[in-house]
C-alpha positions as CSV (number, residue, x, y, z in Angstrom):
1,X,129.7,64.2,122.0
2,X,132.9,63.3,120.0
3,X,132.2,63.1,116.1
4,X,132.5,59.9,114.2
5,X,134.2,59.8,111.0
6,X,134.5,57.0,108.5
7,X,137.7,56.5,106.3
8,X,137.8,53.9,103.2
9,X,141.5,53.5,101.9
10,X,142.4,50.2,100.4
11,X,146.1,50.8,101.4
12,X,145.7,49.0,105.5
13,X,148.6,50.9,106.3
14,X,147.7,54.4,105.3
15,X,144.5,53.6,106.2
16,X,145.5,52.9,110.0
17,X,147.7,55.6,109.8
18,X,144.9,58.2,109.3
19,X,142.4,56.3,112.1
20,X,145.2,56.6,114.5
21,X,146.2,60.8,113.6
22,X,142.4,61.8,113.9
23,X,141.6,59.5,116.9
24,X,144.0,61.8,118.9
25,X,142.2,64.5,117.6
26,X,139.5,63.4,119.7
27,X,137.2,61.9,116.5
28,X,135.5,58.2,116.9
29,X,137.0,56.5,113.7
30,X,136.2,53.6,111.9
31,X,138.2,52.4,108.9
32,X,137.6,49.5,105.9
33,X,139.3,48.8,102.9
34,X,136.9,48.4,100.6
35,X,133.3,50.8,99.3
36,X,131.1,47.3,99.7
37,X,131.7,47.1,103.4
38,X,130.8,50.5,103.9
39,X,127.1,51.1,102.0
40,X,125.3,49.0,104.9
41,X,127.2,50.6,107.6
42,X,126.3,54.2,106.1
43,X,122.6,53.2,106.7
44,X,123.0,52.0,110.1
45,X,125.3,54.2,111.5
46,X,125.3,58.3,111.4
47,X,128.7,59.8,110.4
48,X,129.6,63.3,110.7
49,X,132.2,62.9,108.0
50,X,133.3,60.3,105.6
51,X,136.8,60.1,103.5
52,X,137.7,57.7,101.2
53,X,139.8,57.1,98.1
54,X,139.0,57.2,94.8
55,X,141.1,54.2,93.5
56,X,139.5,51.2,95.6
57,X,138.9,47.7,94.2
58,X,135.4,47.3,93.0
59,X,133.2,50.2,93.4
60,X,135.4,53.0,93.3
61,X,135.3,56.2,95.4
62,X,133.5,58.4,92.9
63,X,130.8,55.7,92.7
64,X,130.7,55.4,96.1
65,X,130.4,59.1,96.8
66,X,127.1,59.1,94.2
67,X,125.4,56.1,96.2
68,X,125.9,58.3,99.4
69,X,124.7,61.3,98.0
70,X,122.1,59.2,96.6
71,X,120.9,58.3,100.2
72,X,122.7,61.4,102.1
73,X,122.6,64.5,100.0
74,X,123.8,66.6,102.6
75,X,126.6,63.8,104.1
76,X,129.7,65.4,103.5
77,X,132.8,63.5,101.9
78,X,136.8,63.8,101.5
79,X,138.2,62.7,98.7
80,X,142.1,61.0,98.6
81,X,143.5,61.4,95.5
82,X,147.3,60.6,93.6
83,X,148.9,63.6,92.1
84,X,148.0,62.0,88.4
85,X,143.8,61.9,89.4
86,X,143.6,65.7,89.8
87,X,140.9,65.9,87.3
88,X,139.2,62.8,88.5
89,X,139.4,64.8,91.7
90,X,137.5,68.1,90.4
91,X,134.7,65.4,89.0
92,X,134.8,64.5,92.4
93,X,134.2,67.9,93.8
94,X,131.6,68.4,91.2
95,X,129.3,65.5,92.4
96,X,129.5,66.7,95.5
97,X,132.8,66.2,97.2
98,X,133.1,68.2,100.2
99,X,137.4,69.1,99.2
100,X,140.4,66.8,97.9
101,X,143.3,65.7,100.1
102,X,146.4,64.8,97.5
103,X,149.2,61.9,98.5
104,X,151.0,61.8,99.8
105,X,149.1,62.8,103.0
106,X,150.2,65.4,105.3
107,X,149.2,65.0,109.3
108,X,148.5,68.7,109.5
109,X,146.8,68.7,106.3
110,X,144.2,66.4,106.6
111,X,143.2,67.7,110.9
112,X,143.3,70.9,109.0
113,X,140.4,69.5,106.2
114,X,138.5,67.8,108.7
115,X,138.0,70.6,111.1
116,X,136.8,73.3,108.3
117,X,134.5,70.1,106.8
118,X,133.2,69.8,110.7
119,X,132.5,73.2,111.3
120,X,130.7,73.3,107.4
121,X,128.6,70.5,108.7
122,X,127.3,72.3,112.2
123,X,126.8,75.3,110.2
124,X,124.6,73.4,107.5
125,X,122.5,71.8,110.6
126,X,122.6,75.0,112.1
127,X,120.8,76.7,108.8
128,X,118.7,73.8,108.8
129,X,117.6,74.0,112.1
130,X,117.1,77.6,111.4
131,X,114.9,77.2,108.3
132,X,112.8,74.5,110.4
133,X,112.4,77.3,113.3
134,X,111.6,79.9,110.6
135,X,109.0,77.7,108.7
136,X,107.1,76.4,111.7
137,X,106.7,79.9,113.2
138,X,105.3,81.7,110.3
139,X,103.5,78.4,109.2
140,X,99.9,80.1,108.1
141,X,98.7,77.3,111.2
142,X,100.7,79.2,113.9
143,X,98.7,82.0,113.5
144,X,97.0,81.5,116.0
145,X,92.9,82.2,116.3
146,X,89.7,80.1,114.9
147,X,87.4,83.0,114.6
148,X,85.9,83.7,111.3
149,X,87.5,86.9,110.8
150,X,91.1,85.1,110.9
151,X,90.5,82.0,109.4
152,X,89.0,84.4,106.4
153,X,92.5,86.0,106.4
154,X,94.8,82.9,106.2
155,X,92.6,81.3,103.3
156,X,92.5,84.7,101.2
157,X,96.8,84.7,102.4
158,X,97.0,81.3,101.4
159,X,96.0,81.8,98.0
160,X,98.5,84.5,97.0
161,X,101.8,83.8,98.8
162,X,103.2,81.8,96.1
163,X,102.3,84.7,93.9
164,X,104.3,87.9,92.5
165,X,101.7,90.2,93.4
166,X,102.3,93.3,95.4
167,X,100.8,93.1,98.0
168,X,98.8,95.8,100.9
169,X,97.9,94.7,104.3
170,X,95.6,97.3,106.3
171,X,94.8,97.0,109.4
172,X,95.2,98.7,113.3
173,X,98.5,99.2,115.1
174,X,99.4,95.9,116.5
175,X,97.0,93.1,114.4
176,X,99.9,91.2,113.4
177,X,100.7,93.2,110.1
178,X,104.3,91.9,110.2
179,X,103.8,88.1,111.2
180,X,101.7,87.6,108.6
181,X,103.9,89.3,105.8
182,X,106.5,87.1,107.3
183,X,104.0,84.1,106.7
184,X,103.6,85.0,102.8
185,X,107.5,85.3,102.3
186,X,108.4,82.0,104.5
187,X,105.7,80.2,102.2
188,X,106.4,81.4,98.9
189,X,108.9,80.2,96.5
190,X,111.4,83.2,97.5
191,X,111.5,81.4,101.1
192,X,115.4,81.0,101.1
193,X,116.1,84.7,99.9
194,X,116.5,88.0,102.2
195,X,112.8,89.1,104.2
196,X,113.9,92.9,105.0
197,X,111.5,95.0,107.5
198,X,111.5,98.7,106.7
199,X,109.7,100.6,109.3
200,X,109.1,104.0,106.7
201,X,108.2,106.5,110.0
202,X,111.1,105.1,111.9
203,X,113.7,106.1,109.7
204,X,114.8,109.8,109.3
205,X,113.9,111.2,105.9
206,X,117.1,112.2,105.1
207,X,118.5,108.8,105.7
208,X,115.9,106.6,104.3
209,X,116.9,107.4,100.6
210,X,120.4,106.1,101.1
211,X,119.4,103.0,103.4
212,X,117.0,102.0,100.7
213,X,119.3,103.0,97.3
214,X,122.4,102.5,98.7
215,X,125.4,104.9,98.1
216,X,128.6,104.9,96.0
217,X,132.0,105.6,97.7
218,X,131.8,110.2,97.5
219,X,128.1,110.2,96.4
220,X,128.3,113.1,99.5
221,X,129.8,114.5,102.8
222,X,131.0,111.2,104.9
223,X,130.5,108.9,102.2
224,X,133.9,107.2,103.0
225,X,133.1,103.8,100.7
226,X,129.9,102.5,99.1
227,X,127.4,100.5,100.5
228,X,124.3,98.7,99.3
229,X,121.0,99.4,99.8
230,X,117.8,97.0,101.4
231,X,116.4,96.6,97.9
232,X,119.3,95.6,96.6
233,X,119.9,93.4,99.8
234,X,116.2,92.3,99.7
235,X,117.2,91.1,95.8
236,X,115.6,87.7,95.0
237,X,113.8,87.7,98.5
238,X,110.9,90.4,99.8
239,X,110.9,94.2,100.9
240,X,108.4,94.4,103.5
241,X,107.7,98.3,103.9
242,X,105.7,99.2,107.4
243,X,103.9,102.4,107.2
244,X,104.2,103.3,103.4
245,X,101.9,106.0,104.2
246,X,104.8,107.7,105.7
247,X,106.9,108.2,102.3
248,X,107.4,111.4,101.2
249,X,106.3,112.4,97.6
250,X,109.6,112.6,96.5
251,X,110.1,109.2,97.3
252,X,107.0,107.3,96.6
253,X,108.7,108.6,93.2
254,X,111.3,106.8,93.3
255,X,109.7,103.6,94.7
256,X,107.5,103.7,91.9
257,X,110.4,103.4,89.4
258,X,111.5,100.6,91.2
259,X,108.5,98.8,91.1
260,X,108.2,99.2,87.2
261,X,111.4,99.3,86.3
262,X,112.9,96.6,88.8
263,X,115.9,98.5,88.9
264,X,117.7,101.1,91.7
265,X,120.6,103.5,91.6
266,X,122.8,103.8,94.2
267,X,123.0,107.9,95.1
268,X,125.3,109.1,93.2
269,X,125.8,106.5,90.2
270,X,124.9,106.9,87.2
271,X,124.5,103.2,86.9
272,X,121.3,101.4,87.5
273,X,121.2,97.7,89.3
274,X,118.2,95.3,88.3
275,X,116.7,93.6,91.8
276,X,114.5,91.1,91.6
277,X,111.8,92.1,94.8
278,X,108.6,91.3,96.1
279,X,106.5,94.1,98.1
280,X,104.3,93.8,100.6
281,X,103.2,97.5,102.1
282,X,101.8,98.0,105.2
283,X,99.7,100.6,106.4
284,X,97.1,101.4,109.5
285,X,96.5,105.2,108.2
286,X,93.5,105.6,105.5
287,X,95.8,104.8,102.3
288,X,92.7,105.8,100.2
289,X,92.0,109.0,102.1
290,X,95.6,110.0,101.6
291,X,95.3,109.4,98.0
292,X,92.2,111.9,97.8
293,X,94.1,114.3,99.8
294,X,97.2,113.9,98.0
295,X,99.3,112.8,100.0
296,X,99.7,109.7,98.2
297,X,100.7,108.9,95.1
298,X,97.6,107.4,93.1
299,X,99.7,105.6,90.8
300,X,101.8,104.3,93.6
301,X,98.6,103.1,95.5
302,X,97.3,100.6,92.3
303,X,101.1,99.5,92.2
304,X,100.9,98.1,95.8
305,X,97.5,97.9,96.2
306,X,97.4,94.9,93.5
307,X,96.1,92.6,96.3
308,X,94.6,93.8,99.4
309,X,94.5,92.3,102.8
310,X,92.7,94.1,106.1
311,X,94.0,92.2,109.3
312,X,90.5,92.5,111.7
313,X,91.3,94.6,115.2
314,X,91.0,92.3,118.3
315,X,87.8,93.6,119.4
316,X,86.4,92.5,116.4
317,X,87.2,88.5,117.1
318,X,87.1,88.5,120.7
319,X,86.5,84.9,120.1
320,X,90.2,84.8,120.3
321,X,91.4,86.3,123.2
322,X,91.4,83.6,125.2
323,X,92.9,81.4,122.9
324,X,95.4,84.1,122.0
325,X,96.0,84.9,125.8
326,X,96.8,81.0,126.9
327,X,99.2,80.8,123.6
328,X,100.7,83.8,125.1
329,X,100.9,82.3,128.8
330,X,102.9,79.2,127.2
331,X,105.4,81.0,125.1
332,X,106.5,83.4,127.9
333,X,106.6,80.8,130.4
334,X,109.0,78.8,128.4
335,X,111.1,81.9,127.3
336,X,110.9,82.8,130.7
337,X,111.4,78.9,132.5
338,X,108.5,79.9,134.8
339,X,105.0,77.1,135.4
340,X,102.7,79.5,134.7
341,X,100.1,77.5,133.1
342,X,96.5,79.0,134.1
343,X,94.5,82.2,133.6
344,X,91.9,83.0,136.7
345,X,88.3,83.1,135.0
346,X,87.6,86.8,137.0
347,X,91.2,87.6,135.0
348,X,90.1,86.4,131.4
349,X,86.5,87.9,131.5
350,X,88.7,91.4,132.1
351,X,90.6,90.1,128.9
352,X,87.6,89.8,127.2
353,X,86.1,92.7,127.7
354,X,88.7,95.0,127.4
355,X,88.8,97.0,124.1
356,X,92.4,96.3,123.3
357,X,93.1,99.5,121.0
358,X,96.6,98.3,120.9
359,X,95.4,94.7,119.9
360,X,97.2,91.5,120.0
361,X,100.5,93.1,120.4
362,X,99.3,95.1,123.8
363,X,97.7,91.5,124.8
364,X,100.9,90.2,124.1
365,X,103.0,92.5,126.0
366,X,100.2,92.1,128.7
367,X,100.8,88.3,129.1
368,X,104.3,89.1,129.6
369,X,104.3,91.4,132.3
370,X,102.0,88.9,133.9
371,X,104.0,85.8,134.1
372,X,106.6,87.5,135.0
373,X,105.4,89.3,138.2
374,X,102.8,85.9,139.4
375,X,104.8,84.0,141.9
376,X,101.9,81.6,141.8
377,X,100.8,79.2,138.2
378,X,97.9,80.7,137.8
379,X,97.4,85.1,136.3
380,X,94.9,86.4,138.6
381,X,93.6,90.1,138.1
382,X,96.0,91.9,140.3
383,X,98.5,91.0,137.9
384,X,96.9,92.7,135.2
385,X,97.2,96.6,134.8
386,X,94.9,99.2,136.8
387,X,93.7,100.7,133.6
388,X,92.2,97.3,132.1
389,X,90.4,96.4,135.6
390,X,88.7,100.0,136.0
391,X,87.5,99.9,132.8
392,X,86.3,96.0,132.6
393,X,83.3,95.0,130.6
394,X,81.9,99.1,130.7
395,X,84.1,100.2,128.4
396,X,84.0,97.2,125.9
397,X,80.1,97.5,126.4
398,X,80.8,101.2,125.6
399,X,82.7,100.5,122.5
400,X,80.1,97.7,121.0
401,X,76.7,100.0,122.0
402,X,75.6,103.2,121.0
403,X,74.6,104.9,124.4
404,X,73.2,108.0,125.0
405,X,75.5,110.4,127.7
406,X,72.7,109.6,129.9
407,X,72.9,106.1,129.9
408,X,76.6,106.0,130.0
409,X,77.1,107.9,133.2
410,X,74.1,106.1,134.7
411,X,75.7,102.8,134.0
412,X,79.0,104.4,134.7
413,X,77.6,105.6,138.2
414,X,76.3,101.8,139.2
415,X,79.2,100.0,138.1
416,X,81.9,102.0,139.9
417,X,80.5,104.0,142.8
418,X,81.6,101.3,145.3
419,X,85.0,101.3,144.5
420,X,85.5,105.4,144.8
421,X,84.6,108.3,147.0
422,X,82.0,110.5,145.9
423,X,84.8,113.0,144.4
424,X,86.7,111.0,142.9
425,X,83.9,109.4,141.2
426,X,82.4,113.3,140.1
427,X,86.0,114.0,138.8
428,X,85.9,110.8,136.7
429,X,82.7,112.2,135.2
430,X,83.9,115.4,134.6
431,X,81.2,117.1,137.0
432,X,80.3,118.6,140.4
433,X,79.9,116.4,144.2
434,X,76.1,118.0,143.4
435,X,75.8,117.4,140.3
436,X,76.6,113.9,140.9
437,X,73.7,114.0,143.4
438,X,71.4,115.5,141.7
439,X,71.4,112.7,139.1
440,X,71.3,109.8,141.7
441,X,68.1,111.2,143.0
442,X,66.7,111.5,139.3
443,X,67.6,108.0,138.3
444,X,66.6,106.7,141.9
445,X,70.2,105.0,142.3
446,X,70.9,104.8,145.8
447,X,74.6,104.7,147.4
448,X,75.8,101.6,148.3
């Protein structure tokens, strides 16, 4: 779709001039002569771009350019100026003018203006398209679950994302540690600064210094120019550090002084920056057993710890693995441009029974796998992995009961003696062909 530009110039033939030079540039151009003709037609039609002069008869250009900014902050306007309105022309620029094109007007010029003020324009919806994406996905309301457990964790989140706290998110491998740090930033008022991940254990030691601190040009061996660090990157914005338990001492030193001081040094400066930082820490280790070890810093630990958050492990709202698993069966399906829409009920009682030790990320990952290999619109059980359908609703029994070794191998013998040979079911045990016999005739369990 061409873009449609607007010009007001009071001089017809300049005026035409310009409609005809940018309508072989490919632009839909309308022209007038005067600012009144042109405030209704800025409400009922959309323009990409608008110039106009500043010396019109009645309402001028600069007043024209403060009603539109007035109805269209983010409209973007030209300005035409004489050589002896310069400075009328920086007040222009000042209230909001987009640039300043000086008569006499040159062709090349003005195309030149109009496509940087273009692409300005697609990069501004672009960002705001971007922000929209941003805000809806890590909306506290997209996270998605109605059990008790959660909805406890988005009201206590709620509460302290416009905060400055520090804050400490426990929880398994895979309950969502992440997203929900991502929800605190996108909904505090630090929302349009930097959100920088560091993943502590997935950084070499002896690298994690300089990404974090940054480095001055010679600071050592290969330092060929200086480059800035994530906290000073992260400046104004959040430092979201995964598995903090992985810092070394020397470190957590170092981090504290940050987090008092609000300041860093660049290796090998002498110099010290202020940053302006939030932290959120992350950890699924025993932060507190670390600390009684020491292994942790206990003065680091209160510094972080100043609000405390544990995310719940899946098996522990199993209320929301179906809703979780039919969430996941959309998004992939649309990623994927598949019409998967259904889960077979035999397929989701396996969901929700399994154990998920890798929680919603391994359901996730799981929901994937399965609508891409069903040729059908419907996830039936073959499509889920071998290990989840041996186990089924044993194991989760297993992990919510406290049985006796007794009564697990009984129950394990019942549940799964049809669907192996006798060897392969004594190996599963861990015992003999007779031994396995032995306790069928105790327990009375016949072969079926």
């Amino acid at each position: 779709m061409n873009e449609r530009l607007l010009i007001v110039e009071d001089e017809e033939t300049l005026c035409e001039s310009l409609k005809r030079v940018l309508e072989r540039e490919g632009y839909v151009v309308d022209a007038f002569t005067s600012a009144e003709s042109v405030l209704g037609k800025i409400e009922e039609m959309a323009y990409d771009l608008i110039i106009s002069d500043i010396t019109l008869p009645g309402i001028d250009g600069i007043e024209l350019l403060r009603r539109i900014k007035e109805k269209l902050p983010e409209q973007i306007v030209i300005i035409i100026t004489a050589y002896a309105s310069i400075e009328t022309a920086v007040g222009a620029l000042r209230a909001g003018a987009y640039d300043y094109v000086i008569k006499p007007i040159m062709h090349e010029e003005i195309k030149r203006i109009v496509r940087n003020a273009l692409k300005e324009r697609s990069l501004r919806a672009e960002n705001v398209l971007l922000r929209r994406q941003i805000e809806e996905r890590y909306d506290f309301e997209k996270i998605v679950g109605q059990s008790s457990e959660i909805s406890a964790v988005i009201g206590e989140v709620k509460k302290i994302a416009d905060s400055r706290s520090s804050i400490l998110l426990l929880g398994e491998t895979g309950t969502g540690k992440e997203l929900v740090a991502r929800a605190i930033h996108y909904n505090s008022f630090r929302q349009d600064k930097p959100f920088v991940p560091i993943n502590c254990s997935a950084i070499p030691e002896n690298l994690l210094e300089s990404e974090l601190f940054g480095y001055i040009k010679g600071a050592f061996t290969g330092a060929t120019g200086s480059k800035r660090g994530l906290f000073e990157e992260a400046d104004g914005g959040t430092i979201f550090l995964d598995e903090i338990g992985e810092l070394s001492q020397h470190l957590q030193a170092k981090l504290l002084r940050v987090i008092d001081d609000h300041e860093i040094r660049p290796l090998g400066s002498t110099q010290s920056r202020k940053v302006d930082v939030r932290f959120i820490a992350a950890t699924n280790k025993d932060i507190l057993r670390a600390v009684n070890e020491g292994t942790f810093r206990e003065d680091l630990y209160y510094r972080i710890n100043v609000v405390t958050i544990t995310l719940p492990p899946l098996r522990e709202r199993r209320e929301d693995i179906v809703i979780l698993a039919k969430h996941f069966v959309e998004k992939y399906a649309n990623e994927i441009g598949k019409s998967v829409k259904f889960i077979d009920d035999s397929a989701l009682k396996i969901l929700v029974d399994y154990p998920w030790p890798g929680n919603v990320r391994e359901l996730q990952n799981i929901i994937e796998r399965a609508v891409l290999i069903t040729e059908s619109n419907t996830i039936f059980r073959e499509h889920l992995p071998e290990g989840m359908k041996v186990r089924d609703s044993f194991v989760a029994a297993a992990f919510n009961t406290v049985l006796s070794i007794e009564d697990y191998t009984k129950e394990f013998i019942l549940r799964f003696q049809s669907a192996y040979t006798e060897q392969k079911l004594a190996d599963m045990l861990g015992i003999t062909r007779k031994s396995l016999w032995e306790k069928r005739r105790k327990w009375g369990l016949k072969r079926k």
